[in-house]
C-alpha positions in Angstrom: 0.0 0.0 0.0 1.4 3.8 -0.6 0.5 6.7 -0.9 -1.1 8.3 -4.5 -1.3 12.0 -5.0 -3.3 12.5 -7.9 -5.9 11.0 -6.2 -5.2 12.0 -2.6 -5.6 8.7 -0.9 -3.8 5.5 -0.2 -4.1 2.7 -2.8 -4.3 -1.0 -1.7 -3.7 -3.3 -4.0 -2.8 -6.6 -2.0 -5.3 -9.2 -1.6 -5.8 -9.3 1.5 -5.6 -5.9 2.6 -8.5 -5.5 0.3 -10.6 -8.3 1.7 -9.8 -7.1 5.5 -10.7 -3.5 4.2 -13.4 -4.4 2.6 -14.9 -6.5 6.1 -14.6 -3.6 8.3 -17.2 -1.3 7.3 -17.1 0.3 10.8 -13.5 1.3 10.4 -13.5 2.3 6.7 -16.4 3.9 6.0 -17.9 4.3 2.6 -19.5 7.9 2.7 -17.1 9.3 0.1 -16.8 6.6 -2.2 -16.9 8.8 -5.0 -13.2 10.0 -3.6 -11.8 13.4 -2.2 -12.2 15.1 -5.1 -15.9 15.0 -4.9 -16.6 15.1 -0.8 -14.5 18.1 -1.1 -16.6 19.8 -3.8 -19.7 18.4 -2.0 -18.6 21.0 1.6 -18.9 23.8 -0.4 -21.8 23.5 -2.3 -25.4 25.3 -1.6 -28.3 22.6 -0.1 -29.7 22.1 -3.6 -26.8 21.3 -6.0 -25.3 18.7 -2.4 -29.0 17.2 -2.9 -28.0 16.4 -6.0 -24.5 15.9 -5.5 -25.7 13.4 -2.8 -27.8 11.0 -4.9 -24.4 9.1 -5.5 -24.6 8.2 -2.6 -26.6 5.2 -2.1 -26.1 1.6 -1.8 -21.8 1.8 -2.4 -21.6 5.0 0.1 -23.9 4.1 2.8 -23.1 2.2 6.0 -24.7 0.3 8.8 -28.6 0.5 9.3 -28.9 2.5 6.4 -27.3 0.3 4.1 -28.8 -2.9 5.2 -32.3 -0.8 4.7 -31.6 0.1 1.2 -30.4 -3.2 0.3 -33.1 -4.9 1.9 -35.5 -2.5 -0.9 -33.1 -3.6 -4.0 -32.7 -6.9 -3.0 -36.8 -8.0 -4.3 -35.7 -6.8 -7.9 -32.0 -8.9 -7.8 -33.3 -12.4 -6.0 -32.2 -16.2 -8.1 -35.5 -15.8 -8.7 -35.7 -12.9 -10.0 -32.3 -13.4 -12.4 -33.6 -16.7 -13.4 -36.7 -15.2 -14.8 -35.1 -12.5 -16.8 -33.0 -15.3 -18.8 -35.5 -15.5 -21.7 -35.9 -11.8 -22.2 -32.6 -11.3 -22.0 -31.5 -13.8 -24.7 -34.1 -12.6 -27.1 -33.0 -9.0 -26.6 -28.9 -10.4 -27.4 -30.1 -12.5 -30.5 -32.0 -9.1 -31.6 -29.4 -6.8 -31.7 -26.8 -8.8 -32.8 -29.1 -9.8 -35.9 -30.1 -6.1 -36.8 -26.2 -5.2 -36.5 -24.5 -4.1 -40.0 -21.9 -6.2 -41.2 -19.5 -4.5 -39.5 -19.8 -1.9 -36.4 -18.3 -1.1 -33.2 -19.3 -3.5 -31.0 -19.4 -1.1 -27.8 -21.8 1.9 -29.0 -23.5 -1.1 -30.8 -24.4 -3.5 -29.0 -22.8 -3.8 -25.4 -23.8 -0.8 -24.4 -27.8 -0.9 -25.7 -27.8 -4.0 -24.5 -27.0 -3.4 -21.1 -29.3 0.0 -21.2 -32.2 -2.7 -21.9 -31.7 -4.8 -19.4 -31.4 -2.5 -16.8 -34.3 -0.6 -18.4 -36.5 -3.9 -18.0 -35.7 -4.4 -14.5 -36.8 -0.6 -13.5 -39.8 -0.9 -15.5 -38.6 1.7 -17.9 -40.7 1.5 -21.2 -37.9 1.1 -24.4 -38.8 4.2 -26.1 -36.8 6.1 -23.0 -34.0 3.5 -22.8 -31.7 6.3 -25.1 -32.4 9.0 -21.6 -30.1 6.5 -20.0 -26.9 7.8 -21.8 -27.8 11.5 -20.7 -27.5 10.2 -16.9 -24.9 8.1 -16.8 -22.1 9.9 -19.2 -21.8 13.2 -16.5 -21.8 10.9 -13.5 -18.8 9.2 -15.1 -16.7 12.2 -16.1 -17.8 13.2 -12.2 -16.3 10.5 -10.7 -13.0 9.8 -13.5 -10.3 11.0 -11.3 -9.4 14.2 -13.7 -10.3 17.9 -11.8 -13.5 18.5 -10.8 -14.2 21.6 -13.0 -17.3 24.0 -13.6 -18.2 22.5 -16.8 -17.8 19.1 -15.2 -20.4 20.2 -12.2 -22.9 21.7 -14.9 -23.1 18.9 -16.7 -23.8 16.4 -13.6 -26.0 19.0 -12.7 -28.3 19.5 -15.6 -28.2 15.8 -16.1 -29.5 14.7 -12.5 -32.1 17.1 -13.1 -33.5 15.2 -15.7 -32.8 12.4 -13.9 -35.2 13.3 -10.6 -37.9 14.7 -13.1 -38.1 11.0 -14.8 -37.3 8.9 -11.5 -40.0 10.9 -9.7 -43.0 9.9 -11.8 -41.1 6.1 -12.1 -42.7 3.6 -9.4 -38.9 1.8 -9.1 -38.4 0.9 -5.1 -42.0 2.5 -4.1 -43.4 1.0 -1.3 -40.5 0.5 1.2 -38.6 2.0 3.6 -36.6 4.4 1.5 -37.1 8.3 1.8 -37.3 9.5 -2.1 -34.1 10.7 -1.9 -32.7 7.3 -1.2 -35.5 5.8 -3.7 -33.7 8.4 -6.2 -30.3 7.3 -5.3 -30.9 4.1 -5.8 -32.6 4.1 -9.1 -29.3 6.2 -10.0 -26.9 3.7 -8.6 -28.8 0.7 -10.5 -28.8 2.5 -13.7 -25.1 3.7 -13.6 -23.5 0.4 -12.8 -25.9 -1.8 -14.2 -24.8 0.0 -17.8 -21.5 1.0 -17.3 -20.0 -1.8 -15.8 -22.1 -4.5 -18.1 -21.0 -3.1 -21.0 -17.2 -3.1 -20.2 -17.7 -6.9 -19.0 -19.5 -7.6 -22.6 -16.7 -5.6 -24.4 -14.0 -7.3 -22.3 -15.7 -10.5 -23.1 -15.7 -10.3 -26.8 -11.6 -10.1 -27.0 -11.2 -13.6 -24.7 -14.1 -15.4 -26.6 -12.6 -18.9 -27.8 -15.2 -21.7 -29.9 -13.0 -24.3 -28.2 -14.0 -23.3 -24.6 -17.6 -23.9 -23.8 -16.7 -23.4 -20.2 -18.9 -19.9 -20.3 -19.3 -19.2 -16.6 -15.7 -19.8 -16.2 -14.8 -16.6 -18.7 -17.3 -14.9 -17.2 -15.3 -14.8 -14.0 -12.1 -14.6 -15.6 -12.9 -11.5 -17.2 -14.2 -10.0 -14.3 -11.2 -10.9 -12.5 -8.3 -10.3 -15.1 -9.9 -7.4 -17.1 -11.6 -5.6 -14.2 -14.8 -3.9 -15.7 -14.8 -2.2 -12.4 -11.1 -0.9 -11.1 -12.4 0.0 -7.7 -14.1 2.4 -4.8 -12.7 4.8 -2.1 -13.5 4.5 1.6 -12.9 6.8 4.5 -11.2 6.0 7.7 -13.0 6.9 10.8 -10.6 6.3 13.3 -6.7 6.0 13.4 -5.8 2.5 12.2 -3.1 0.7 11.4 -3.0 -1.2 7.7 -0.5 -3.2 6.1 1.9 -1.5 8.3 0.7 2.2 7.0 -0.6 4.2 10.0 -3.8 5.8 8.9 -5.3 8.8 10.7 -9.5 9.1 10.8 -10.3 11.2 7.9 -7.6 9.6 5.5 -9.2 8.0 2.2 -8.1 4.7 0.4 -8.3 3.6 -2.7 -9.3 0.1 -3.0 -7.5 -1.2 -6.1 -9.6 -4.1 -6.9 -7.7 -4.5 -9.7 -4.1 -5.1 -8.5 -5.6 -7.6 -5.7 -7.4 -9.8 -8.5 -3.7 -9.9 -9.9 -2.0 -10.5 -6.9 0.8 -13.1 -7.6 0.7 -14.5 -4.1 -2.8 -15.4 -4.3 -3.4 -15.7 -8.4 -1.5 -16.8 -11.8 -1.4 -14.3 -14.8 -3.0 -16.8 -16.8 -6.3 -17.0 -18.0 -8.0 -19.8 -16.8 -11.8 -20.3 -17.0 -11.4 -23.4 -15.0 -9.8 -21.7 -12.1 -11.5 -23.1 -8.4 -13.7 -20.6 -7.2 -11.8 -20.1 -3.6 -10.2 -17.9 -3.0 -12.4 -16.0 -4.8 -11.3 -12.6 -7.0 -12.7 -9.2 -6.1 -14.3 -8.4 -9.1 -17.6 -7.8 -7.2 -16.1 -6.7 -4.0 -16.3 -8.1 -1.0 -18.1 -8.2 2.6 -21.8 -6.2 3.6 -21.1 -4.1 -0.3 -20.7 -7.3 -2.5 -21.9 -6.4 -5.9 -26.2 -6.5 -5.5 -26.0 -7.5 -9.2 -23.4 -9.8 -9.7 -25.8 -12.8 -10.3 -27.5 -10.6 -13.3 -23.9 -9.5 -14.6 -22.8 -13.3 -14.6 -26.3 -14.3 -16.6 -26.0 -11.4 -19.1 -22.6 -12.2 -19.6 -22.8 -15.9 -20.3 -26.2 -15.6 -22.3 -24.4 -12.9 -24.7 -21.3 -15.2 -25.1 -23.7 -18.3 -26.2 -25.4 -15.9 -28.6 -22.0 -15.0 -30.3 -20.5 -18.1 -30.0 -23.5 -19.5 -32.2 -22.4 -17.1 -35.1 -19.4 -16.2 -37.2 -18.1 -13.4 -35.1 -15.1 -11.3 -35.9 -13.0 -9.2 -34.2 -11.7 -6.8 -36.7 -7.9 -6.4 -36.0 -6.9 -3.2 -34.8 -5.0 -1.9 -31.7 -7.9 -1.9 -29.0 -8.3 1.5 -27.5 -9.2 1.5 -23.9 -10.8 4.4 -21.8 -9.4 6.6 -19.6 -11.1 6.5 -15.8 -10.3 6.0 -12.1 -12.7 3.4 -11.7 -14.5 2.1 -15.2 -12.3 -0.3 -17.2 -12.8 -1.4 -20.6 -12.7 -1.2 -24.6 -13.9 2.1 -25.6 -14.4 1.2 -29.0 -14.0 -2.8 -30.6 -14.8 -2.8 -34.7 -16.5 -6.6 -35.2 -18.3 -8.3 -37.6 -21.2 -10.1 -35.9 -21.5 -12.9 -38.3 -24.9 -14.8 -38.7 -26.8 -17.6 -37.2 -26.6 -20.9 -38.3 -30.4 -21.4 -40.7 
C-alpha cells in the first residue's frame, strides 16, 4: 500500500488488505466513495446542487442500518428468482441486436452498451422508447467521478443531467413502497442505472476479446474477465478512526483507494493466466467483498454468459486493430471494438 497523489488517498492493492478492508465497514467507511475530489466539492456547495450531488450516494456510500435498509428495498428486484426469470428476455434482446447489426460496427456503441441499457431498463420498468435517456444520466456521472479535476463544466453537466434524472425517477414507481425516503429511492434508481450500464458493457466488451469456440466453459470466462480485465477498477472509503493497515498508519479522515484490480492480480494469491477453469476459492474481487458485494453480480454473470452463447453461435469477428481503452479512475474497458457479428446458423 502507498500513498497516491493524484488521487489523494492511499491505494491497496494486495489481496488481503482489500478483503480485511473491505470487512470492516465500521473502520473504513464508505460515505465518500466517489473520492476526495468529490466530498471536497460536496462541503462547499449550496443545499440544492449537495442534494444532488448526494444522490451518489446510495447503496456503495452508505453504512450500517442504512445500508442494510436500502439493500433490503433492491434486494426484491435482484433475487435467483428474480435473475432466473429474466434469462428469456434477455436472450431474445442479445439475438436481436446482434441480428439487426450491420456487417461490420463497433461493437461497444453497438451493441454492449444498448444491450445493457435494456436490461437495466426492463428491470426498472422503464418502457424502451426512454432507454436512449439512460446515456444522458450516466455519461456526467462518469466524467464526475473519472479522477481528472473537478471543473465547472464538469459540475454543470452532472447537474443538468441529475435534473433530468429526478424529473423522470420521480413519476417512475422503481423501489415505491419501502422503507426508502425519495431521496434514497432516487439514489438508488441512480446507482442501478449507472452500474448496471456501465460496468455491463465493459464486461461484454472485455468478453468479446477472450471469446474462444474451443472453450464452452462460459461461466468460467465470465469470471475470468471479471477478474483479469476488471470492468470495475475499484471504490474509495474513509477511515473513521486512526488505524493501522498493512503496516501504513492511517489517521481518521484519510481516504483509500481500494485497487480491486491489482488484488485480482495479486501473484501470491493468483497466476497471470487465463483460466476459466480456475476453483472458485479464493475468490477474485471483481464484485467486491463483505456487507457491499456487488447486489448485481448474479445478473452481470447471466447477461454475460447468455451474450457469449449468442456469439458463440455465429461467425463473429473481431476486426484487427489496436484496441483502445478508456481513460477513468474506476470504469475499465474497450472504448471502442470494430467486429463483424457474423450470422446464425439457418
Amino acid at each position: 500500500m502507498e500513498f497516491d497523489p493524484r488521487i489523494n488517498a492511499q491505494r491497496v492493492t494486495a489481496y488481503a488488505d482489500l478483503r480485511a478492508v473491505l470487512a470492516d465497514p465500521v473502520t473504513f467507511s464508505s460515505r465518500n466513495m466517489a473520492g476526495p475530489q468529490v466530498a471536497a466539492v460536496a462541503a462547499v456547495l449550496p443545499p440544492e446542487q449537495r442534494r444532488l450531488l448526494e444522490l451518489m450516494s446510495s447503496l456503495n456510500a452508505a453504512d450500517g442500518p442504512r445500508h442494510a435498509r436500502i439493500r433490503a428495498t433492491a434486494n426484491q428486484k435482484f433475487t435467483q428468482t428474480a435473475v432466473r426469470q429474466m434469462a428469456d428476455p434477455i436472450r431474445l434482446r442479445a439475438r436481436r441486436l446482434l441480428d439487426e447489426l450491420p456487417g461490420e460496427t463497433d461493437f461497444v456503441s453497438e451493441f454492449a452498451a444498448p444491450f445493457a441499457l435494456g436490461v437495466v431498463g426492463d428491470v426498472l420498468g422503464v418502457p424502451e422508447r426512454d432507454f436512449p435517456l439512460f446515456r444522458e444520466f450516466v455519461a456526467p456521472v462518469l466524467e464526475l467521478t473519472s479522477g481528472e479535476e473537478v471543473s465547472e463544466r464538469v459540475l454543470g453537466s452532472y447537474f443538468a443531467g441529475m435534473h433530468e434524472f429526478c424529473a423522470y425517477f420521480g413519476r417512475s414507481d422503481a423501489f415505491k413502497g419501502g422503507q426508502l425516503s425519495e431521496q434514497e429511492r432516487l439514489s438508488l434508481c441512480l446507482a442501478v442505472v449507472v452500474a448496471g450500464t456501465d460496468s455491463t458493457t465493459n464486461l461484454l466488451a472485455s468478453m468479446l476479446l477472450r471469446l474462444d469456440r474451443r472453450e464452452r466453459r462460459l461461466g468460467g470466462v465470465v469470471e475470468e474477465v471479471v477478474r483479469l480485465d476488471s470492468p470495475f477498477i475499484g471504490f474509495f472509503r474513509t477511515a473513521t478512526r486512526p488505524v493501522t493497515t498493512a503496516g501504513v498508519k492511517i489517521a481518521e479522515g484519510d481516504h483509500l483507494f481500494l485497487d480491486y484490480a491489482a488484488g485480482n492480480r495479486d501473484p501470491r494469491v493468483f497466476t497471470e493466466d487465463f483460466d476459466p477453469g480456475r476453483p472458485p476459492v479464493p475468490a477474485h474481487l471483481g464484485f467486491g467483498h463483505g456487507p457491499h458485494y456487488c447486489l448485481g453480480a448474479g445478473l452481470a454473470r447471466l447477461q454475460g454468459r447468455i451474450v457469449a452463447e449468442e456469439l458463440l453461435d455465429r461467425s463473429f469477428e473481431v476486426v484487427e486493430q489496436p484496441v483502445r481503452r478508456r481513460r477513468h479512475l474506476i470504469s475499465n474497458g474497450p472504448a471502442e471494438l470494430r467486429f463483424r457479428p457474423g450470422r446464425r446458423p439457418a
